[in-house]
Residue, then its C-alpha position, 0 to 999 in steps of 0.5 A: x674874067x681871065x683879069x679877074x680869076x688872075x687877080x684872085x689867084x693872085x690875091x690867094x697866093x700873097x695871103x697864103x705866102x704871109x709875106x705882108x699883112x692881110x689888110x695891106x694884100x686885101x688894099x691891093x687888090x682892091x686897087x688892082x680890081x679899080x686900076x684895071x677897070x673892073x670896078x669903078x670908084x663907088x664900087x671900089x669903095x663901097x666895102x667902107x660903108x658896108x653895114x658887114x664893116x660897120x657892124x664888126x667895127x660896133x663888136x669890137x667896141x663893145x667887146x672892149x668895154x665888156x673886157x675893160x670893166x672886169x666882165x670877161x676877166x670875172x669869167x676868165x677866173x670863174x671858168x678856172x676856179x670851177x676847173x680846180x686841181x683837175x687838168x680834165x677838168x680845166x681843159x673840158x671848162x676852158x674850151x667850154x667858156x672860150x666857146x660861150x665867151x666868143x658868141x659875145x665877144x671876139x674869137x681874139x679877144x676871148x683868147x687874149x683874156x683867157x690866156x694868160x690865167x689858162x697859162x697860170x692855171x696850167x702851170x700851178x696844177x701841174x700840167x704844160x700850157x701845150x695840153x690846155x692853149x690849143x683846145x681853147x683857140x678852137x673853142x673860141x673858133x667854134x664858140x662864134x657859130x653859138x650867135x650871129x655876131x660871133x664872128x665875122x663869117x657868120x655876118x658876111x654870109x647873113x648880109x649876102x643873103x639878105x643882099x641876094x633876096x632872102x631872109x636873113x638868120x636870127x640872132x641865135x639861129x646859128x646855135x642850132x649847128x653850134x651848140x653841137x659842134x661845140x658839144x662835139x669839140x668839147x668830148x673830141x679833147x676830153x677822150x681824144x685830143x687831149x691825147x694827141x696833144x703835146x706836153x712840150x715845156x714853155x718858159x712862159x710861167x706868168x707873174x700875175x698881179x697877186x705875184x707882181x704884188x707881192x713881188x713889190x711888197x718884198x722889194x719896197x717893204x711896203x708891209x704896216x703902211x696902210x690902212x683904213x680908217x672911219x670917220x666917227x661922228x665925234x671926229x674934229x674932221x667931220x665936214x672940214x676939208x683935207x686942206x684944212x690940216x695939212x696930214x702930209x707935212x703935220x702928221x706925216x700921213x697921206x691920204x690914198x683913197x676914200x670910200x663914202x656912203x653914197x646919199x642917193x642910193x640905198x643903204x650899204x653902197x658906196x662911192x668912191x674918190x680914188x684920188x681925194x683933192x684938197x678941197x675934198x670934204x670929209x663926211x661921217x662914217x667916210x672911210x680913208x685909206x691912208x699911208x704911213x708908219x704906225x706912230x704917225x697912224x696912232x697919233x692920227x687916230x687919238x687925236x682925230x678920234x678915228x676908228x681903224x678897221x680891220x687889216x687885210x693881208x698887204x697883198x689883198x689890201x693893195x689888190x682889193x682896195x687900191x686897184x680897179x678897171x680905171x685906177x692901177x699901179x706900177x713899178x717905175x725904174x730910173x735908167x742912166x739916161x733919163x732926163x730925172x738922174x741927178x734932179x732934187x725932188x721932192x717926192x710927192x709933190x713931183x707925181x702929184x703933177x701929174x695926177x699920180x700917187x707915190x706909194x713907195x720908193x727904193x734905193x739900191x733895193x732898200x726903201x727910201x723914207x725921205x721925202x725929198x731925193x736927187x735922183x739917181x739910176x736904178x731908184x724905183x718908186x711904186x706908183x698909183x694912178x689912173x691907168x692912162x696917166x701911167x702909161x702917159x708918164x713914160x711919154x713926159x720923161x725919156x729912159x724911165x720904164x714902167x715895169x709890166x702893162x698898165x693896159x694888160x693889167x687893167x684887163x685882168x681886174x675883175x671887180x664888178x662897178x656900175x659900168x661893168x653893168x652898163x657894159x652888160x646891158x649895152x650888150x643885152x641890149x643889141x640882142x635885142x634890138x636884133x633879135x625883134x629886128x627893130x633895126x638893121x643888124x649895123x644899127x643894133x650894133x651902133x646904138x650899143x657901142x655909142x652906150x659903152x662910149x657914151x657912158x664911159x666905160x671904155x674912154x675913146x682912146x681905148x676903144x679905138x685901140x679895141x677895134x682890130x684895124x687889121x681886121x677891119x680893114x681887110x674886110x672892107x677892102x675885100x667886100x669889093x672882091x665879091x662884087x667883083x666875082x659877080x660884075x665879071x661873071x667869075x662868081x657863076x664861072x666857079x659855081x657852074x664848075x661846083x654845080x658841073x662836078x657835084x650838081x648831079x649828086x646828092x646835095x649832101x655832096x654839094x655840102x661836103x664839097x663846099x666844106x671842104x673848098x672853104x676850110x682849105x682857104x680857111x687853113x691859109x686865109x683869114x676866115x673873113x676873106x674866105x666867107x667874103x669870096x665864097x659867099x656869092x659863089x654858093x648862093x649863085x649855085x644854090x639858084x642854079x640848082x633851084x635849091x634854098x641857099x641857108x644850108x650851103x651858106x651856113x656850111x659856108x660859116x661852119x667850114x670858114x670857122x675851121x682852120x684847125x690845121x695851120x698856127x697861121x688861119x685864125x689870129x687865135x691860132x697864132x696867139x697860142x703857137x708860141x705860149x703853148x711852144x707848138x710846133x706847125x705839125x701839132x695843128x695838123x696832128x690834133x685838128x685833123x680829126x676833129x676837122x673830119x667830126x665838124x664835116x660828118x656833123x655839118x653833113x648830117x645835121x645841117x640838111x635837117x635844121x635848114x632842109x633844101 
């Protein structure tokens, strides 16, 4: 036991310090806890192939694909539509959305995808990012007590019961203490915390994509080159292929993109071909999207007999039209060093390759109209594609620079497509799978991940990007901590220190002492690792006093969702220091007081929805 209690101190202090990664601190200890023959191998190991691990690895996933097919950027710019002029207003509605997006989706990614249109929102009505980032970090750390997927805590305390003998929570059983707490943050920031919030100038002002588009068609002049054509019944193209007539060479067109009537589906949807082959057959009444100066694009018409539909705005033409969750485009510089300087090439053909389009290209910040060029440092050319063949480009030539990320970009589109739906469903579906309880919670969570990949939502590539490694590993490698605590009798040490010091009092005292002792590791530790070491602590001494364990492990989730005092407890609280030029002291400043209303409400409230 004294091993044991010099392992975890020790494991407290390196996460506290923040020296190295939580993951790398929480390896270590598993290690220790095997080279000093507490645990042996199975029982080392055995956090891998918990079904906590497994479960939390399945939510990232699906999370991914929610955020890869426009859903969480839709409710991103909902959320601030709604919120219009007002900073009350968008404050109230961005705490608000983060809370109901992070029941679904991770606390870390609802914040990576309303952060960058909170930012924008800030800035364009008038107010510093520093009044609107922090209550949506604690937003999302509340929104995860709304589900019992919403964060990790809320699974790690739900399988320790499960674990120990007694009933699991239902899905949305947690909503019960997490709906008022929300409802709670939400009026502390609107009448208080918004008060105690600094208004510190960041240099964070964003360049979205609308401002990036617009950036591009000022740089390339890229203004009258496109438009959409329809494919009347009378045209010599009908049911011939673009190979056929040779637009690029005869008629100085290029095709860009078509949209057809879908046959199978009802009347009014349509496919789309983002990048039509040679061998792509045209058909009536298909739309192609072509580039090309307005001479060319008039004798194209007369002579294929082509109606020309009405024109957007180029911005809205490039954004609605060109863009989507799979196909992007971006900005790409020639430095002096890379391998294409001095090159002939002829233009087209070169990013055709590589299954990209060339929009537009410029020389010396003017556009460059020829097709062939010898390369020289500085060209910029505007490119269109398929998001992974973007960022592949950069890794066949060395010193080019793709401007901004493809990948980041892609999350903020918010076009709605059938996978976006999938995507949805996938989600529904877990819910309930979960909710009926078919299946353990791991499964659940499995079969809706395998829906997202299988169905192409999210490429593989992308999902495993989506998971927090990080995150994941630590969970598993501090699983075998608990079982630790338990094997070695230092687990029923603690608790018979809980029970001696609070077992005579009121169990409302035995919440707040849990409470408290949980969201001080909070402050310093990841709130997994806090709900991992404190779980079979609390259930051990709620059967010791003979008293139910629900309410002491749902104080537990509550309190390990608290870290409203440090920029160092919860990843989103750290995603928002820098963005919001927080200083360490305005955590304390604005979290304190609503660190006390979650005690007063836990102590009040969860006593009467889970009696003892």
């Amino acid at each position: 036991m004294t091993l044991m209690l010099i392992i975890l101190t020790l494991t407290i202090l390196f996460f506290v310090w923040g020296k190295f990664t939580p993951d790398i601190v929480a390896l270590v200890s598993m290690l220790s806890l095997f080279l000093f023959g507490i645990l042996d191998l199975s029982e080392t190991l055995s956090g891998f192939s918990n079904p906590t691990v497994i479960m939390i690895a399945s939510l990232f996933i699906i999370g991914e694909g929610l955020s890869q097919t426009g859903w969480t950027a839709l409710a991103g710019k909902k959320l601030i539509e709604w919120a219009g002029k007002s900073v009350p207003k968008l404050l109230v509605i961005v705490t608000f959305g983060a809370g109901i997006l992070s029941g679904f989706v991770s606390n870390t990614g609802t914040v990576a995808t309303l952060l960058p249109v909170t930012v924008s929102s800030a800035w364009s009505i008038g107010t510093m990012p520093s009044k609107i980032l922090m209550p949506m970090a604690f937003g999302s750390n509340t929104g995860g007590l709304l589900t019992l997927t919403g964060t990790p805590p809320n699974i790690i305390v739900n399988n320790t019961l499960i674990d120990s003998g007694y009933d699991g929570f239902s899905f949305f059983e947690f909503s019960l203490i997490g709906i008022p707490l929300l409802i709670i943050a939400i009026l502390y920031f609107k009448f208080i915390g918004f008060k105690l919030l600094p208004n510190r100038k960041t240099n964070n002002k964003p360049v979205d994509i609308n401002t990036t588009l617009h950036k591009w068609i000022e740089a390339y002049k890229i203004e009258n080159d496109y438009y959409r054509l329809r494919i009347r019944s009378v045209s010599p193209l009908l049911d011939t292929k673009i190979s056929e007539w040779n637009f690029e060479n005869d008629y100085q067109v290029n095709i860009i993109r078509l949209k057809r009537r879908h046959p199978n589906l009802l009347k009014g949807t349509y496919q789309f071909i983002e990048f039509p082959s040679p061998e792509t057959e045209m058909r009536y009444h298909d739309i192609i999207t072509v580039k090309g100066d307005t001479e060319a694009i008039n004798k194209l018409m007369i002579k294929f007999r082509l109606g020309l539909l009405p024109a957007e705005p180029v911005k809205d033409e490039l954004r609605n039209n060109l863009i989507n969750q799979e196909v992007g485009m971006s900005e790409v510089l020639v430095t002096q060093n890379s391998s294409l300087v001095g090159k002939d090439i002829k233009l087209n053909q070169y990013f055709n390759r590589y299954g990209i389009q060339l929009l537009a290209t410029s020389r010396h910040r003017k556009p460059f109209i020829e097709e062939t060029m010898r390369v020289e440092a500085g060209d910029g050319f505007i490119i269109r594609g398929q998001w992974q063949d973007i960022e592949q480009l950069k890794n066949q030539h060395e010193n080019i620079v793709i401007c901004g990320s493809p990948e980041g970009m892609a999350k903020t589109i918010d076009n709605i497509t059938p996978k976006s739906y999938i995507a949805l469903s996938a989600l529904v579906l877990m819910i309930v799978l979960l909710v009926i309880d078919v299946v353990p919670g791991a499964i659940a969570a499995l079969i809706s991940a395998g829906v997202v990949l299988l169905t192409g939502c999210v490429p593989i590539n992308k999902a495993y990007k989506g998971i927090s490694w990080m995150s994941v590993v630590m969970i598993a490698a501090m699983i075998p901590m608990g079982i630790a605590l338990q094997k070695t009798g230092t687990a029923q040490f603690i608790a018979n220190g809980i029970i001696s010091f609070l077992g005579d009092a009121s169990p409302i005292y035995l919440i707040i002492g849990i409470f408290l002792l949980t969201t001080t590791f909070s402050q310093f530790i990841n709130n997994s690792a806090t709900a991992v070491l404190m779980a079979p602590i609390v259930v051990l001494a709620a059967n010791a006093l003979q008293i139910r364990p629900e309410p002491l492990m749902i104080t537990v989730a509550i309190s390990a969702s608290t870290a409203f005092l440090t920029p160092i407890g919860t990843t989103t609280n750290a995603m928002v220091l820098v963005a919001g030029g927080y200083k360490f002291s305005d955590y304390f400043k604005v979290g304190f007081p609503l660190l006390l209303l979650f005690l007063a409400t836990t102590a009040l409230l969860v006593p009467l929805i889970w009696p003892f």
